[in-house]
C-alpha positions in Angstrom: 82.7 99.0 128.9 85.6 100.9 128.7 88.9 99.1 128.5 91.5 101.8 129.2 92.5 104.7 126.8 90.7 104.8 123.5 92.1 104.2 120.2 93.5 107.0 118.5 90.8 108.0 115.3 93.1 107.0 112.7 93.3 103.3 114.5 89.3 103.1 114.6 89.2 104.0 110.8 91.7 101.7 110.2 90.0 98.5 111.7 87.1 99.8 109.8 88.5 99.5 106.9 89.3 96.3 107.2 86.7 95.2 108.7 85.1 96.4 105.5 87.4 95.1 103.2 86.9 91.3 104.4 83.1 91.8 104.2 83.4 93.4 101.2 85.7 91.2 99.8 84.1 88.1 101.6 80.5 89.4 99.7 82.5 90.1 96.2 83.4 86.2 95.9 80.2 84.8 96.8 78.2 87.0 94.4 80.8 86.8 91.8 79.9 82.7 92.0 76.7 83.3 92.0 75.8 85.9 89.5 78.3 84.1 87.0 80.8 87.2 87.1 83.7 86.8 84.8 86.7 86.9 86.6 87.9 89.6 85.2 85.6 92.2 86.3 88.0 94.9 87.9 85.6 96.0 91.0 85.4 92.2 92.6 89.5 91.6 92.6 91.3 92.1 95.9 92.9 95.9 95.0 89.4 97.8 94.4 88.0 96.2 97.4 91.1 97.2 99.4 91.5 100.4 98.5 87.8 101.1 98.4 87.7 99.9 101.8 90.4 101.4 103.6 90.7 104.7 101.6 86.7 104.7 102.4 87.1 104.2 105.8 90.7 106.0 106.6 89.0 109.0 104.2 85.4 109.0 106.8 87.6 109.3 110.2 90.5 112.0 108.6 87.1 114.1 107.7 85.4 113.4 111.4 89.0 114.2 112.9 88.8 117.4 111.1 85.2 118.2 111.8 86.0 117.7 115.6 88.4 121.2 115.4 85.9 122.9 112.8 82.1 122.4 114.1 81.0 122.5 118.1 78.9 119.0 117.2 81.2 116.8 114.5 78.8 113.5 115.5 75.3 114.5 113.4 77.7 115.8 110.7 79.8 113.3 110.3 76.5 111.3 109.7 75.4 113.5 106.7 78.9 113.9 105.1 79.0 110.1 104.8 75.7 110.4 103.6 76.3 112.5 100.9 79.7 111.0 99.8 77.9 107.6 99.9 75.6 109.1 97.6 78.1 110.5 95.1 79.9 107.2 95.3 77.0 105.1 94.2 77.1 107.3 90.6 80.4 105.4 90.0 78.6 102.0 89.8 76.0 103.1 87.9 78.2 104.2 85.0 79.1 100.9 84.5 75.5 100.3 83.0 76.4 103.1 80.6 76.1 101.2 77.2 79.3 102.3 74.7 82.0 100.5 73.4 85.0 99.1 75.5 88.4 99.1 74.7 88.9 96.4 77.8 87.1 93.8 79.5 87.6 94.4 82.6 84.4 95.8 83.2 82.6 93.2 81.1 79.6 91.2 83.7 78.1 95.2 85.0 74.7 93.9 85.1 72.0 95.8 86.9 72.5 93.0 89.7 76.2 93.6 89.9 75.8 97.2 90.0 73.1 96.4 93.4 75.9 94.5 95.0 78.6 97.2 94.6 76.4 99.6 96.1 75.8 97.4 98.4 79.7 97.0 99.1 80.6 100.9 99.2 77.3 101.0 101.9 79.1 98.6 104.1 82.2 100.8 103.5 80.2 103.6 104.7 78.5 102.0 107.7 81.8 100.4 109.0 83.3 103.7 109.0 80.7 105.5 111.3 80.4 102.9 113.4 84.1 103.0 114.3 83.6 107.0 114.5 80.9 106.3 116.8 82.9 103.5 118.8 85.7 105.8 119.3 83.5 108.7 120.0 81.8 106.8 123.1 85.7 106.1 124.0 85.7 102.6 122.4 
């Protein structure tokens, strides 16, 4: 059902991002109760999540609003650019189960089940982010 003229693509990434952010944000507290994370850790406080989500999802429609001038079909590409960024972004997570000495805590709590969770967090970045490309593609 369209509802008059679409949103501009910058508009659609932005409500994805923060869309993302207060899921992301939303799952960040309740796991952070419930895996007993100390307060501290840098990834579950409101800036990461923020940034993460609307630089992730302001970064995924700048790239599709690019790809519409470059490639004859930006839609299927779109899909496997996220793909692979989502990909590279999950090696930041995993680093914090690198053991080595720390010269802060803020990191402290980087279990193997709080590594899962921010994966799971930059995912829903990623899926918020194509399904606003998508939304705005089929002229929101």
């Amino acid at each position: 059902m369209n509802m008059g003229t679409p949103l501009p693509i910058w508009e659609a990434g932005l409500l994805a991002g923060l869309a993302a952010t207060a899921i992301d944000f939303t799952i960040a507290r309740l796991m952070a109760r419930l895996l007993h994370v100390p307060a501290t850790f840098a990834p579950f406080t409101v800036l990461p999540i923020a940034s993460g989500g609307l630089g992730g999802a302001m970064g995924a429609t700048g790239v599709y609003a690019l790809l519409i001038h470059a490639v004859p079909h930006p839609l299927p590409m779109i899909g496997s650019v996220t793909a692979l960024v989502l990909l590279a972004s999950i090696l930041l997570p995993l680093r914090l189960l690198k053991s080595r000495p720390r010269r802060t805590n803020r990191f402290d709590g980087a279990t193997p089940a709080v590594v899962i969770v921010l994966v799971g967090l930059h995912t829903i970045v990623a899926l918020c982010s194509l399904y606003a490309i998508h939304f705005w593609y089929r002229g929101g």
